[in-house]
N, C-alpha and C positions, 0 to 999 in steps of 0.2 A: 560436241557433247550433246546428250540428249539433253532434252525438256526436265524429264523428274531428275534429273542427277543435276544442271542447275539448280533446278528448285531445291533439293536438295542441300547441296552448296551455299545457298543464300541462305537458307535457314539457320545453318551452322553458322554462318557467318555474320548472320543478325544477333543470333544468341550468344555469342562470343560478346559482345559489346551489351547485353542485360545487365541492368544495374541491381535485379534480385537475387544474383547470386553472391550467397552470402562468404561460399568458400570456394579456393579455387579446385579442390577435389570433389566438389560436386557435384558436377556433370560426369566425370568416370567411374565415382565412387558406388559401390552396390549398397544396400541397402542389406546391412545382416541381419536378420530378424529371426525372432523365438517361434520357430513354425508347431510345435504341438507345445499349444498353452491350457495348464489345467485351470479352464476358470474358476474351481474352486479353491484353488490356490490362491487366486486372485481376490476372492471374497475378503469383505473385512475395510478394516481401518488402514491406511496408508500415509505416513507422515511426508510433505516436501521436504528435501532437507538443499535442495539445488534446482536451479531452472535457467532456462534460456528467457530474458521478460520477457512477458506479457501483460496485455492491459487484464485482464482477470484477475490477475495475482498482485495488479498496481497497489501501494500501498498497507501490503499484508505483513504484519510481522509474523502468522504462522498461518500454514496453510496443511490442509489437510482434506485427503479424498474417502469417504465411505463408497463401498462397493459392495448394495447390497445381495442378498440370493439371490441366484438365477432363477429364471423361468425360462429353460431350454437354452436360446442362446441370449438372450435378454436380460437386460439389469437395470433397476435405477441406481442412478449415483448420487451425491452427494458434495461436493467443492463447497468447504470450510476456510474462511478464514479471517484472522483476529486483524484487523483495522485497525492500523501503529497510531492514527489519530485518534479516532476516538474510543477506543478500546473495544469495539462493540462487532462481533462475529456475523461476518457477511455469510448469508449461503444462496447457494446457485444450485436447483439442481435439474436432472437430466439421463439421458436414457444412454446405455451403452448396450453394442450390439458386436459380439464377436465372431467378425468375419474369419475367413482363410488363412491363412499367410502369415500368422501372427499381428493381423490386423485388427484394429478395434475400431468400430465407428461409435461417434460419440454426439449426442445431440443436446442441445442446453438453449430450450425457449426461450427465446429473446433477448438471445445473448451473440455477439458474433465470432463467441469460440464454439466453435462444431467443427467439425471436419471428419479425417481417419488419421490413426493414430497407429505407429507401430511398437511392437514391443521388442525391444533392441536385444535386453538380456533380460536375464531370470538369475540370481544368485544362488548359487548350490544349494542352500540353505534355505531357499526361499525367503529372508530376511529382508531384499534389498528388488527395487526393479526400475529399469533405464526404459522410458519412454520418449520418440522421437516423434515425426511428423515427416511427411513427402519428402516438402521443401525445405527440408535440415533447416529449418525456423524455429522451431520450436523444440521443447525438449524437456525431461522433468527426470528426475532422480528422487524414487521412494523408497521412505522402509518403513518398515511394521514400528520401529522405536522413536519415538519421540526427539532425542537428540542426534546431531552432528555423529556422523558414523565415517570416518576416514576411508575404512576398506570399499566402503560402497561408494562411494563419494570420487575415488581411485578408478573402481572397477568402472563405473559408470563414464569419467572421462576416456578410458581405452575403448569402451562399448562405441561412444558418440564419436572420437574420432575413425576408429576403422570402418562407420559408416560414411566418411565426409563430412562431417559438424565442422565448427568450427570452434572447439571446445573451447577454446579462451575463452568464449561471451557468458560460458556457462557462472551463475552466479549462486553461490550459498545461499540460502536462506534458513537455515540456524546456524 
């Protein structure tokens, strides 16, 4: 055998045994993504109504994302939410930058959620929208409405698993 086809081999072979992966379709699984995203579609109010945890959204009984107007392909955001102890609305906010691919990079000073962000589905309707991450870690299901929305809610568990989630961990939040 050669050199790079071991290397090769041990890498796959180390990786097999990573305790990060979260699902076993994640390593085969593609990444389906919303490739021509109208970002003013995207403008606006966003309620969570589902997530994968995160320490951001620790202890929120509602959460919600403002996505203000562009300036070209730039935006400030917004991460809203109401503190189940002390009633009192946490905000965070931050820049988002709409890459290629259906990719969103997202940046939040002094906070250690940033990263990129992909946008999984867009609902016909525009109503509803399924946001993932790289490493199927993460994940968020929005809609423009304030309550619990079944069909999005649905849609969004087919969207995350035919990417390789592992949709179980996915958790309501209204």
């Amino acid at each position: 055998m050669k050199t790079p086809t071991l290397v090769l081999a041990a890498a796959l072979a180390l990786s097999a045994c990573s305790t990060f992966v979260n699902s076993p379709n994640q390593v085969f699984a593609p990444q389906f993504v919303v490739a021509n995203l109208d970002q003013m579609a995207l403008t606006g109010t966003w309620h969570q109504i589902a997530s994968f945890p995160q320490t951001l959204d620790k202890g929120c009984s509602s959460v919600s994302w403002e996505i203000l107007p562009w300036n070209g392909t730039t935006t400030p955001v917004r991460n809203l939410c109401l503190d189940r102890a002390s009633g009192v609305t946490r905000l965070v906010e931050g820049q988002a930058r709409l890459e290629e691919g259906g990719r969103i990079r997202l940046q939040m000073p002094g906070k250690a959620f940033a990263g990129d962000f992909w946008v999984l589905d867009v609902a016909p309707d525009g109503r509803s929208v399924t946001v993932g991450n790289a490493a199927r870690t993460a994940g968020w299901v929005m809609t423009r409405d304030a309550g619990f929305n079944r069909v999005a809610f649905d849609r969004a568990v087919a969207a995350f698993q035919k990417s390789g989630y592992d949709a179980a961990a996915l958790q309501r939040t209204r």
